[in-house]
N, C-alpha and C positions, 0 to 999 in steps of 0.2 A: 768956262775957261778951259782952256787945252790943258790937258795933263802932262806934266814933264817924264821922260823916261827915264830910266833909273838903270845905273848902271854901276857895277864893281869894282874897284878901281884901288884895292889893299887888302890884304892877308895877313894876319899875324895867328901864329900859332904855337902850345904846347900842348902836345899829346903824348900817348903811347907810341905813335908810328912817328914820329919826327917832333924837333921845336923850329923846325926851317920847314920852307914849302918843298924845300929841295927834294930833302928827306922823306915829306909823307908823299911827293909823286913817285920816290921810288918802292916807298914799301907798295901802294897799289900796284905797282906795275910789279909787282915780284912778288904782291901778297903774303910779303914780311909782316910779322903778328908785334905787335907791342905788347902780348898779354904772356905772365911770366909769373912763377910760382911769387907771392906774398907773404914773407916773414910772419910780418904780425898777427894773420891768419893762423899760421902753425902755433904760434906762443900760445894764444889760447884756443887753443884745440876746438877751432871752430869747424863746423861741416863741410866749409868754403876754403878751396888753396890759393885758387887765383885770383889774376887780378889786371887791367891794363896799368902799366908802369908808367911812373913819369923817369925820365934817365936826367942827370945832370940837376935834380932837384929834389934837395931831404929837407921836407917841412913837417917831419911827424914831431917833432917837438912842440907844447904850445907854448915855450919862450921865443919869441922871434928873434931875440941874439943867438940862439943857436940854429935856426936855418943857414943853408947853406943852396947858391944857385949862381948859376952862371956869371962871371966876374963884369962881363958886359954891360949889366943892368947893373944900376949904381941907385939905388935908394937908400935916403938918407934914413939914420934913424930914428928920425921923427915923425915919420912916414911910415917906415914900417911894423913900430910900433901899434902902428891904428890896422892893419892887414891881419887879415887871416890868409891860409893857403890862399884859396881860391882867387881871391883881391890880388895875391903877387902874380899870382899863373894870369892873371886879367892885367895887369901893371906891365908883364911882361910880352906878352902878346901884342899889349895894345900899343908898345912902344916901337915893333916888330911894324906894323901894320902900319900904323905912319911913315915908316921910312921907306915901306914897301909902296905906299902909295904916292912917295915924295913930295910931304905936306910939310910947312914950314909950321912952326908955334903957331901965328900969327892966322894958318887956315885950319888949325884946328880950333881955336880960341876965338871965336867972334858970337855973335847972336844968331847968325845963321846956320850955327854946326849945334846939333846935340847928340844923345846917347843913348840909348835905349840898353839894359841890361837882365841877364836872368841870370837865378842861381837861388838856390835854397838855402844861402848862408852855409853857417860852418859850427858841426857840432862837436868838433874840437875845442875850437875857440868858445863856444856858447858854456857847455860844461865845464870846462877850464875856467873858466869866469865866474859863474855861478858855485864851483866848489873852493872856491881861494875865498870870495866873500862870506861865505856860509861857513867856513873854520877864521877868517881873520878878522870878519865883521866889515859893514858898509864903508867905512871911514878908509881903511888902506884897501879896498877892492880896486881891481882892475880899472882906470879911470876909462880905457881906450874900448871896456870888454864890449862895450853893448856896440859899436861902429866896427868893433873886429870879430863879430860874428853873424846877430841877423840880416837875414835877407836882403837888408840896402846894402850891405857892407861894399857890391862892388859900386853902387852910385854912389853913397858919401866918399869913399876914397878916390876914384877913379875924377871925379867929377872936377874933385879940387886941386887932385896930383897935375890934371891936364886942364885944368881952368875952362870946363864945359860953359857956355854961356846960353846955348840952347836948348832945346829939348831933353830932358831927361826924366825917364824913368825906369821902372824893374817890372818884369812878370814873371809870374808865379802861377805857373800849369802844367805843374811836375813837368814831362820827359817833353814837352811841346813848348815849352817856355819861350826856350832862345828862339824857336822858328817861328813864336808869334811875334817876338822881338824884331825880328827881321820886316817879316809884314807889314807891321805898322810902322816903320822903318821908312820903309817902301813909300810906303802909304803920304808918310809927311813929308816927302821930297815930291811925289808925282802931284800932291796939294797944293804946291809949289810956298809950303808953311815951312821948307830948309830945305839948304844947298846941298849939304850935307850931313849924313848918318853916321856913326859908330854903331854898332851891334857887338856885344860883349855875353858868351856867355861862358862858365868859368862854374869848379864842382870841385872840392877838396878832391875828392875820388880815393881816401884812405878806410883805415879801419870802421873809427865812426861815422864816418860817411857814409859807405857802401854794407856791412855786415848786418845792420836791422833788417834789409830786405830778405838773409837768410831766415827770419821769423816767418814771413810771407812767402818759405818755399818758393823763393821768385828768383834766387841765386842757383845756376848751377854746381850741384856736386864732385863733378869730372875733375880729377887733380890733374889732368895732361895738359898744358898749356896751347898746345899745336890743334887741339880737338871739343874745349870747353867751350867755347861759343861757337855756334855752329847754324846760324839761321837758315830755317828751311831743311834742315837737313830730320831724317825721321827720328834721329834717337835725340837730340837733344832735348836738355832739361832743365834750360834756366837761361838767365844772363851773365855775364860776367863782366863787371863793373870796369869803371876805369874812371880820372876826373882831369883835370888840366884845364886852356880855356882856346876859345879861339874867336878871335875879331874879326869883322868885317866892315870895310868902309863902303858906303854907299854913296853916291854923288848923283845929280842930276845930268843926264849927257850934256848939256848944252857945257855946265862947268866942267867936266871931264876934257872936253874935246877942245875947249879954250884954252887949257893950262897943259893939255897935248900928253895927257894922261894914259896911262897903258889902262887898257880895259878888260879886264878877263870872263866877263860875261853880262848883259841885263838878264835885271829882273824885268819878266814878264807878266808876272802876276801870283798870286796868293789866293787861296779861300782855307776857311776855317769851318769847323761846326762840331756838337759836338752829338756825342752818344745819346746819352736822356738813359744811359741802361744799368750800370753797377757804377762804385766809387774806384773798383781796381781793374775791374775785367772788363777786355773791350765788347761790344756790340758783336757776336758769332759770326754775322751776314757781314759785314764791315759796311754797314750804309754809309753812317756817319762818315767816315774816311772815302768813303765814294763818291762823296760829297762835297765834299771840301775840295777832292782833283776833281769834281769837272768845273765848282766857284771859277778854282785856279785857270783850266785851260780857256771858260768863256771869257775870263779876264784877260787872258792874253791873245785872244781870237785866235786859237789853236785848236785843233781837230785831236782827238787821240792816237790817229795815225799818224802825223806828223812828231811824235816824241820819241825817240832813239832810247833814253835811258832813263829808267825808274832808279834813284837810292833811295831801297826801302828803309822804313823805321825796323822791321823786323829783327828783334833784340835778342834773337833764339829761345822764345818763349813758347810753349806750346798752345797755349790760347795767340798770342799775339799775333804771330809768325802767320796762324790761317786767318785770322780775320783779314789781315792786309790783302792776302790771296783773294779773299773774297771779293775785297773792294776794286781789286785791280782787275778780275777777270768783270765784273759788274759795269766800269768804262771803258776796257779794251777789248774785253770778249776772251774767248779763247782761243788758242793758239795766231796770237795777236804778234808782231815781228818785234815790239818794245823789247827788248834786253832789262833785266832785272837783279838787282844784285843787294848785298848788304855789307857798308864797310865795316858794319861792327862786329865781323868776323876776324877781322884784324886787331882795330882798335879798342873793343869791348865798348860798351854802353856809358856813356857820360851822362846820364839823367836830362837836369835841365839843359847842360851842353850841346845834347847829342845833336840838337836842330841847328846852328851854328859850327859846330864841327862838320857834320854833314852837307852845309850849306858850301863853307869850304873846299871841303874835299870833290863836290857837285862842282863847283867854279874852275878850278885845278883839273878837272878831267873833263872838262869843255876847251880850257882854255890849249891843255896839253893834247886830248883829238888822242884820248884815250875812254876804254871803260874797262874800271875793276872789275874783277871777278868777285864771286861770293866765296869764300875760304872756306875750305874744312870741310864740305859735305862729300859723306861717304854713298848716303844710301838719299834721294830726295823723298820727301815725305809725300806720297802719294797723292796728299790733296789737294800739292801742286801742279797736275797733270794740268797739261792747255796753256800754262803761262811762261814762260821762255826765261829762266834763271838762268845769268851766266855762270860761269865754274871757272873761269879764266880769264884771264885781261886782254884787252885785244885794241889793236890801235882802229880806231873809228873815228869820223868824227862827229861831233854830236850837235844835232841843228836846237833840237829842244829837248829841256831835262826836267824832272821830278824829283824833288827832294820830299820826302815826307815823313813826320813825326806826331806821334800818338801819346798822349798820358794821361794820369789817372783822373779818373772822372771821366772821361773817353772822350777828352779834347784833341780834337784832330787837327791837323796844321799839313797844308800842301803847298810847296813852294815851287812855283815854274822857271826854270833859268833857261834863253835863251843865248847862240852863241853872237855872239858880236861880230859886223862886216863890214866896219867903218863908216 
């Protein structure tokens, strides 16, 4: 059977750098930062200041009658009840994304659309839950606590909010999740097993979210918001966090181009693979991830020469940042014409998001016939000599792209977008 092509055809988004697509193509193109000093960080005189900001949304409370977000979204309270952060920033994106892709109820809701989601739940809402039962007893606990915080929370809400009738599930591979989400995404539409895909991935991105990873010296220390994440660059020392969510809709061309669909890029192809080498540090040489982009390009019967832009995973970590180098000079060689950049120098690191966020902002800078720069770097770190990092945004257009995302356990996820010609 002939495989169907797959193409993009909706955006919903909240991040650091915008909650419109308007918004995150102009912080790329001006390499406006969403990352900004974090209160609750100073409260408790943690080692970490920053942070990527969500704007226009306070969910640090775990009462959901005191969140407060944008008047637009209209969730009732019985709905948001069962929500954690993550679930609304996924509720609200994804309601974004449909209108973006001008899908009526009726084609989001049949047996041929399903869902696929990632997120590591929510340890606000999980400890909030567990400590109200554990002083008030089982009987008056949290009825809603276990559906508004583990790891299904954006499937059992999302599912039911939007009456999923297809495909649905969650992955869970740390900082690669959402871009294996997408994949396999991919994968059951080009099976021609659905018409259409949702990809949701969504991360509190607050206190308890993000601050354990200061345990794992894996957070940078830099209290300057304009200089704490900085991938590639020599002096950097960490990540800095951020969480929100961003959807993507995926369709079959044949349905796209029937219902006269705007199309902002195919997907080309995907590979995967992992490390086999630590539970947190990735593989030195970066095979693994070398691997997984050439799965992706034989998938898409694409050459390495033929790909205009890399969006690395590179999270400004000091292990992470060279492994990727590694793997990228290992398929392209060196001093290779790919352009290479990382937007988490703007937006900071969304964990399981990052693959979905990046997936986005990869489609948005196909479709707009741009490529960001990498932010912030003063000095490049020598061991990136041979591999062509941009430093500045520049209008191009882009025939073929790479999105790639790496997490622990050294699951690699390569995602190929090509541009769309009608």
């Amino acid at each position: 059977m002939e495989k169907s092509e797959v193409v993009i055809t909706g955006l919903g988004l909240v991040s650091s750098i915008g909650n419109s697509l308007q918004e995150a193509v102009e912080s790329m193109k001006k390499l406006r930062s969403g990352i900004e000093t974090y209160q609750p960080f100073l409260d408790v005189k943690a080692p970490v200041s920053v942070l990527g900001t969500l704007k226009q949304f306070d969910l640090t409370s775990s009462d959901q009658e005191d969140w407060e977000f944008p008047a637009k979204y209209r969730v009732a309270r019985s709905v948001l009840r069962g929500l954690s952060p993550n679930a609304l920033f996924g509720l609200c994106a994804f309601t974004d994304a449909v209108e973006d892709a001008e899908l009526t109820p009726e084609d989001v809701s049949n047996p041929d659309v399903g869902m696929y989601t990632a997120s590591a739940g929510s340890t606000l809402m999980l400890y909030s839950s567990l400590d109200r039962m554990k002083k008030v007893g089982v009987e008056r606990a949290n009825p809603k606590g276990i559906v508004s915080s583990i790891a299904g929370t954006l499937n059992f809400n999302l599912v039911s909010h939007f009456k999923i009738q297809g495909f649905s599930t969650g992955f869970v591979s740390a900082c690669a999740s959402s871009a294996h989400a997408l994949g396999f995404a991919a994968d059951a539409i080009a099976q021609g097993q659905q018409k259409r895909m949702f990809v949701v991935g969504a991360e509190d991105g607050d206190i308890d979210c993000i601050l354990p990873f200061a345990g794992m010296r894996a957070l940078s220390t830099n209290t300057d918001p304009s200089t704490a994440s900085r991938p590639f660059d020599k002096k950097r020392d960490g990540f800095v966090g951020t969480g929100g969510a961003a959807v993507i809709v995926l369709e079959s061309r044949q349905v796209a181009e029937k219902r006269g669909a705007k199309i902002y890029a195919k997907v080309a192809g995907w590979g995967q693979s992992s490390d086999g080498y630590n539970p947190v540090l990735p593989e030195p040489e970066g095979q693994g991830l070398a691997r997984a982009i050439n799965t992706a390009l034989k998938q898409g019967e694409t050459t390495p020469d033929e790909v205009t832009y890399i969006n690395a995973h590179a999270p400004s970590t000091p292990f992470g940042d060279l492994a990727e180098i590694e793997a990228v000079k290992e398929v392209f060689g060196t001093n290779s014409s790919v352009k290479i950049s990382s937007t988490k120098a703007i937006t900071g690191h969304g964990l399981s998001l990052a693959g979905s966020l990046e997936a986005t902002l990869t489609a948005l800078a196909i479709d707009k016939g741009l490529i960001p720069g990498s932010a912030n770097i003063s000095e490049l770190d020598p061991k990136t000599k041979g591999v062509n990092i941009l430093q500045e945004t520049i209008h191009e257009p882009i025939e073929y792209a790479l999105s790639n995302s790496s997490g622990f356990g050294g699951a690699n996820v390569s995602l190929l977008f090509k541009r769309y010609h009608g």
